[in-house]
C-alpha positions in Angstrom: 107.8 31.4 -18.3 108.1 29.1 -15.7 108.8 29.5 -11.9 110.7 26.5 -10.2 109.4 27.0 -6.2 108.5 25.7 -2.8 105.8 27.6 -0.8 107.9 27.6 2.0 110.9 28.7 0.2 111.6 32.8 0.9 113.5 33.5 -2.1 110.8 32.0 -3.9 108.5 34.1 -2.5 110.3 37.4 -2.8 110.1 36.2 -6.5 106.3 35.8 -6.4 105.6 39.2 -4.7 107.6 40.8 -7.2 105.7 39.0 -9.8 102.5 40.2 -8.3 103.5 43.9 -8.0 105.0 44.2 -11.0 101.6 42.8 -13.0 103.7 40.1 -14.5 102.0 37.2 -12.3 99.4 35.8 -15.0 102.7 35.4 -17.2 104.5 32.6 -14.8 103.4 28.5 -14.5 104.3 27.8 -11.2 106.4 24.2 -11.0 106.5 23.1 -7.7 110.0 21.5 -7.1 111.6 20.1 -4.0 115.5 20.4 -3.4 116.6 19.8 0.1 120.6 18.9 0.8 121.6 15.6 1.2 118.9 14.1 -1.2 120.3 14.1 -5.2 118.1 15.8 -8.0 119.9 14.5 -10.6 117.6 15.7 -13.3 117.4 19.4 -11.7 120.9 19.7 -11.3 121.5 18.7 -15.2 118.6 21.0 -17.2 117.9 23.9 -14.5 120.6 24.5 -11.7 123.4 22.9 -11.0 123.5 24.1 -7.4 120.3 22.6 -7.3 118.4 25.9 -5.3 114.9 27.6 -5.7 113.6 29.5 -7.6 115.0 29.4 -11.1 113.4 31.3 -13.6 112.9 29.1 -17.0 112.5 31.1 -20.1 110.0 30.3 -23.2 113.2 29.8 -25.2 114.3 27.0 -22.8 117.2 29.3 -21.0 117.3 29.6 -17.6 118.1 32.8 -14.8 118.7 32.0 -11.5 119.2 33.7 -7.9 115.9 34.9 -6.4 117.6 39.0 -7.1 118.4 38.4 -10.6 115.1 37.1 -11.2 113.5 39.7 -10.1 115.9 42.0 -11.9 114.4 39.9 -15.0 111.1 40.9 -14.1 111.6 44.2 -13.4 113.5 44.9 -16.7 110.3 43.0 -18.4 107.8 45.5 -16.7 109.9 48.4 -17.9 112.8 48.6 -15.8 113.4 50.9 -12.3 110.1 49.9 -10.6 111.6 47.4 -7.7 115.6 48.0 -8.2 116.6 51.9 -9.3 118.0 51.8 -12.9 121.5 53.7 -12.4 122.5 55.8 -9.5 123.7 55.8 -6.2 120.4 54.2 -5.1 120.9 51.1 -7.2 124.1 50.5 -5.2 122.4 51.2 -2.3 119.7 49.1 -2.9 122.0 46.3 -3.9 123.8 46.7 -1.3 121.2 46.6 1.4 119.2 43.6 -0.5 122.5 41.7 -0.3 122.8 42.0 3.4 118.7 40.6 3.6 120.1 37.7 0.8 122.8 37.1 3.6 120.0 37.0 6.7 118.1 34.7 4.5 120.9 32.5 3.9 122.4 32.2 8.0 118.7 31.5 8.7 118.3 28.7 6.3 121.5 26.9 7.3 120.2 27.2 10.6 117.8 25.5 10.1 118.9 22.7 8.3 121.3 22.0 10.7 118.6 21.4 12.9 116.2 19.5 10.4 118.8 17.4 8.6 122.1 16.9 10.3 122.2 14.0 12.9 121.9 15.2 16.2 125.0 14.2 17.6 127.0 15.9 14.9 125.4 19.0 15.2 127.5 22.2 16.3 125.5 24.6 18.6 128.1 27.1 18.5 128.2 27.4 14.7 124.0 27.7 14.6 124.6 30.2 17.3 127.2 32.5 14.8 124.6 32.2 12.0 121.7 33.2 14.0 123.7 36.0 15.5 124.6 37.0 12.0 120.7 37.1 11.3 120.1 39.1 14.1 122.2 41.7 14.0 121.1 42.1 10.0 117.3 42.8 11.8 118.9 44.8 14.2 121.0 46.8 11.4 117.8 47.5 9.3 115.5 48.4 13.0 118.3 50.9 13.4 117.4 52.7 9.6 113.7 52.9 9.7 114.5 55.6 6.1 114.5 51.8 4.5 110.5 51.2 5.8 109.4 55.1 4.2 110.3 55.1 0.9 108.3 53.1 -2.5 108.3 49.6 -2.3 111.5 48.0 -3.7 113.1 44.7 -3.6 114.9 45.3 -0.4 111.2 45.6 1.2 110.1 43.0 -0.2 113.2 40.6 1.0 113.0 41.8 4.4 109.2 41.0 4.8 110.2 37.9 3.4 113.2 37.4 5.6 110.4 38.6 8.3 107.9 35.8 7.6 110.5 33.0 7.6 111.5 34.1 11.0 108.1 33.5 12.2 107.8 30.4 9.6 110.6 28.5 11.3 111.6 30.4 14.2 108.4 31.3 16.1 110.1 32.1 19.4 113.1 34.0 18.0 111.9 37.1 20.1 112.7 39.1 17.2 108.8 40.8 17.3 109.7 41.5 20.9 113.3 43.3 20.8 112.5 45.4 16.7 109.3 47.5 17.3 110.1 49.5 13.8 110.2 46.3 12.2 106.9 44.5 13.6 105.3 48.4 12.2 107.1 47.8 8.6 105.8 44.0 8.8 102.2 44.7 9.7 102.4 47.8 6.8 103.5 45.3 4.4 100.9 42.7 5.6 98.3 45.0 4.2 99.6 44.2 0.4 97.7 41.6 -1.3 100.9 40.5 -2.9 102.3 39.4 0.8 98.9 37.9 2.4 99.0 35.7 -1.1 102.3 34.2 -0.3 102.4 33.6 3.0 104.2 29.9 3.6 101.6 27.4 5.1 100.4 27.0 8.4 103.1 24.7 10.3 
């Protein structure tokens, strides 16, 4: 198999970590692939994504799975199924349910910050970075306020929100977020510990 992915990328790294917990790392190439908006990937769009986003997932028999949760979903079916997302159940739904509202943090913080990196200056709309971030926030605040998600075995919810966690600091160093979410700087310095999060870290800025 092989991993489309930039190391600075959290959905790809949510992949990785999953990869590494569920023993299935040794069986992934790594391709490093850049997609940034704006800038055409003609060949990307044609043979792995057409919506040209990391990571996609591409198969020994040349098919391809994409979206950073259904990968992992992949991966966890390949290691046996229920290890990172619960097989049936009301906790699958509540696992999918709170791992869509990380996917959604995720998302508000990456158009933030392409608005910022990529749209000319005097275009940009402060207001509309302003709802996204807020929309970030109060998806931290929502998960400081159910510290039941930090106790339990490690799933992919965990694993997005340390992710979602380490972008923060990533690209948004004075966010304040380790200042207002104490439960949340305890989860992030438990899941610091795992090899499988130190590995993956983005580079240094």
């Amino acid at each position: 198999m092989k991993l489309t992915f930039s190391a600075t990328s959290p959905f790809a790294r949510k992949v990785r970590i999953s990869a590494i917990e569920l023993g299935l790392i040794d069986k992934i190439e790594f391709v490093p692939t850049t997609v940034t908006p704006t800038t055409m990937n003609e060949d990307y769009s044609s043979h792995v994504n057409p919506l040209r986003k990391l990571p996609a997932l591409i198969l020994d028999d040349g098919s391809t799975i994409v979206d950073s949760y259904v990968i992992t979903e992949y991966l966890d079916d390949l290691a046996g199924g229920g290890k990172l997302i619960p097989a049936s159940g009301p906790k699958r739904w509540q696992v999918k349910t709170e791992h869509a509202i990380v996917q959604g943090m995720l998302d508000a913080m990456l158009l933030c910050r392409y608005e910022k990196m990529l749209r000319p200056e005097a275009l940009r709309w402060p207001k509309w970075v302003d709802d996204q971030w807020d929309r970030a926030w109060h998806g931290l605040k929502w998960f400081e306020e159910r510290p039941d998600t930090f106790s339990r075995p490690l799933d992919i919810v965990q694993i997005g929100l340390v992710c979602a966690l380490g972008y923060a600091d990533f690209r948004f160093p004075s966010c304040g977020w380790r200042d207002a979410f104490p439960r949340l700087v305890a989860f992030n310095d438990k899941m610091m510990q795992r090899d499988s999060v130190k590995a993956t870290l983005p580079p240094a800025a």
